[in-house]
C-alpha positions as CSV (number, residue, x, y, z in Angstrom):
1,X,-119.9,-21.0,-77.8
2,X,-117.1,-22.1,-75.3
3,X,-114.5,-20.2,-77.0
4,X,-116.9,-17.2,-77.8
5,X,-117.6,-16.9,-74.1
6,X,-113.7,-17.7,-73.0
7,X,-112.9,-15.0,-75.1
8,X,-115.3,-12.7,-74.7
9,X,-116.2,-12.3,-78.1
10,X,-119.2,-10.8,-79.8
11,X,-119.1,-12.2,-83.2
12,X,-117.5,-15.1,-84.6
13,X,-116.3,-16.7,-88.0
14,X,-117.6,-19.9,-88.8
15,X,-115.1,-22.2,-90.7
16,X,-116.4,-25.2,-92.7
17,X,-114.6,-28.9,-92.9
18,X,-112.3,-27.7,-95.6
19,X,-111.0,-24.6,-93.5
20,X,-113.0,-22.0,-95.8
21,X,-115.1,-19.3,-94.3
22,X,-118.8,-20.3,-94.1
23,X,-120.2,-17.1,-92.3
24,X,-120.3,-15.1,-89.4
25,X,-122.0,-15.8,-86.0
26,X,-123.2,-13.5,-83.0
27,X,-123.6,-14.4,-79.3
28,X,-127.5,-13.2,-80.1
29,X,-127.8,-15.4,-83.2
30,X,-126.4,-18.2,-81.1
31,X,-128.7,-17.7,-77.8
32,X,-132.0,-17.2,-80.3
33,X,-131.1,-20.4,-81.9
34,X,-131.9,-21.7,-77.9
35,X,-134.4,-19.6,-76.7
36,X,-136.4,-18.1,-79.8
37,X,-136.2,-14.4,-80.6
38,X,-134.5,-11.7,-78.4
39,X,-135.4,-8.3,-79.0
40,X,-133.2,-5.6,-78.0
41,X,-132.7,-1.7,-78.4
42,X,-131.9,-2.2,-82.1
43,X,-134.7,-4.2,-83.4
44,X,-137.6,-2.8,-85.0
45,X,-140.2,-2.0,-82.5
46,X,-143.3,-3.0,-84.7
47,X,-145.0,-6.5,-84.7
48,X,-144.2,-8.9,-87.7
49,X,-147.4,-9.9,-88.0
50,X,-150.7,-7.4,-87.8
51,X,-154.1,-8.2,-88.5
52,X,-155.0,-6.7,-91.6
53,X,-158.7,-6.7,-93.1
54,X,-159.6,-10.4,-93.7
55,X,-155.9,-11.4,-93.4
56,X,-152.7,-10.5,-91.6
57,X,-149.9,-7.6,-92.4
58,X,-146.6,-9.9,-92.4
59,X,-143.0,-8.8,-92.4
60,X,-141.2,-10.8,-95.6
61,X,-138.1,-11.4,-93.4
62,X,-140.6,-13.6,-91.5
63,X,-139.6,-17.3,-91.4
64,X,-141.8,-20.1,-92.8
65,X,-142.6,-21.4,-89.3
66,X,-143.2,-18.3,-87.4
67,X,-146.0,-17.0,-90.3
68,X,-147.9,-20.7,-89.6
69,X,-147.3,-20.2,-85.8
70,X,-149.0,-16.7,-86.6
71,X,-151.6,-16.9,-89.2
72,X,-152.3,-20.8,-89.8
73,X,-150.1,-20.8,-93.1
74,X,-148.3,-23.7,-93.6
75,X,-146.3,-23.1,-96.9
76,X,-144.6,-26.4,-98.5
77,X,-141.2,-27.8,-98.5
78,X,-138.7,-25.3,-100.7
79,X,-135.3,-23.7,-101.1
80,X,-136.8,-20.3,-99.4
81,X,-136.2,-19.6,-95.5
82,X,-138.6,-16.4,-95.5
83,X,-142.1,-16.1,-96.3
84,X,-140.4,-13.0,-98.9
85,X,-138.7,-15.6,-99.8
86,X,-141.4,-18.0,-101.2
87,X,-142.9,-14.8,-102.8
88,X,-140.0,-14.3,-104.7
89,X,-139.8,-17.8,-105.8
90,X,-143.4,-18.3,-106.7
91,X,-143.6,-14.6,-108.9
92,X,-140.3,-15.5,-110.6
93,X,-138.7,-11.9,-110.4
94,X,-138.8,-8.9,-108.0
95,X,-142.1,-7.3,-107.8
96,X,-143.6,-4.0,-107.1
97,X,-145.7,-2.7,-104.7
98,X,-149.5,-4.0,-105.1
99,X,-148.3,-8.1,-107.3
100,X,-150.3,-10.6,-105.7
101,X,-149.3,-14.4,-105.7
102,X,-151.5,-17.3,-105.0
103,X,-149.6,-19.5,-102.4
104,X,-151.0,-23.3,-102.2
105,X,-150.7,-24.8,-98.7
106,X,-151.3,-27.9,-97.4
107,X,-152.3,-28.4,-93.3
108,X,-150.8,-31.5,-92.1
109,X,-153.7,-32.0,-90.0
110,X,-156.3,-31.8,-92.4
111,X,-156.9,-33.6,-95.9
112,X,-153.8,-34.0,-98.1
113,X,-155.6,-33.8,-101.1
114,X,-157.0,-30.7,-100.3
115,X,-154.5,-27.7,-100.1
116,X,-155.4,-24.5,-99.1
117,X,-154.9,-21.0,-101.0
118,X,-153.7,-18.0,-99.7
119,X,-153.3,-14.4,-101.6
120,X,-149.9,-12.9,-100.9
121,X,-149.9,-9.3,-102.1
122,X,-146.8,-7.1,-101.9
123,X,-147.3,-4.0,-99.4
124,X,-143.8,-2.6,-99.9
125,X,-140.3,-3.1,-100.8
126,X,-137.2,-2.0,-99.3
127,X,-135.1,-1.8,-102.7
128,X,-134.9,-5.2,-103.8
129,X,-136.3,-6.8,-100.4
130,X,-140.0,-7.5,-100.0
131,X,-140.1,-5.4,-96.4
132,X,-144.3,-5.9,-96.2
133,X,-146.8,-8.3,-97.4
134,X,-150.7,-9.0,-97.0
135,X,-151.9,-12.6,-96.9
136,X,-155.2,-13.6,-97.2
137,X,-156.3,-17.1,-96.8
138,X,-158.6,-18.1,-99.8
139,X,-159.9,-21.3,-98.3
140,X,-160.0,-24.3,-100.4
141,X,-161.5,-22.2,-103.4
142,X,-158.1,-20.3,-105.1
143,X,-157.6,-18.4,-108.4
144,X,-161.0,-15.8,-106.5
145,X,-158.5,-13.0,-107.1
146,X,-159.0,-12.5,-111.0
């Protein structure tokens, strides 16, 4: 960050322990690491999460921790950052519009034997990119959408 700002840079590389290029960085990436999300005249103006019939309308470039901040879904530990992400991993291949997924989820504040379901249906994709999703919370009772 010191070197960013002594520079006055806008974008970074970021080298890894063996010299190799590990990615790129941004001063905004940097100061939403520290102070959450910073929206400015290029982000999309729409909420990422919208209450949607019994459920909620969730972007799928929403992270893990800001869709259980939102909607009370607390998806386990996996290789996914992205609740589009999970979806992906738990369908198995890129879906269309309208494929649901049953997510399991377990609250760390309630019974650990008892995980919750959720219904995660696929509003719309931006080419291979789920861009929308519904979730429904299905209680403790899952496999109720036939």
């Amino acid at each position: 960050m010191t070197q960013i700002r002594a520079n006055g840079l806008q974008t970074a590389l970021v080298v890894d322990e063996y010299g190799g290029t590990a990615g790129m960085v941004t001063v905004e990436d940097l100061i939403e690491e520290i102070v959450g999300d910073v929206r400015d005249e290029h982000d999309d103006a729409t909420p990422d999460v919208v209450p949607a019939g019994e459920g909620w309308q969730v972007s799928g470039l929403l992270r893990i921790d800001e869709v259980a901040t939102s909607t009370g879904f607390r998806a386990p530990e996996g290789e996914y950052e992205t609740i589009g992400g999970l979806v992906l991993q738990e369908l198995g291949h890129i879906p269309e519009n309208g494929e649901s997924v049953e997510l399991t989820a377990f609250d760390p504040d309630a019974d650990p034997d008892k995980p919750t379901h959720w219904l995660a249906t696929v509003v719309r994709m931006d080419g291979r990119r789920i861009d929308l999703l519904e979730l429904t919370s299905l209680g403790d009772r899952g496999n109720s959408h036939g």
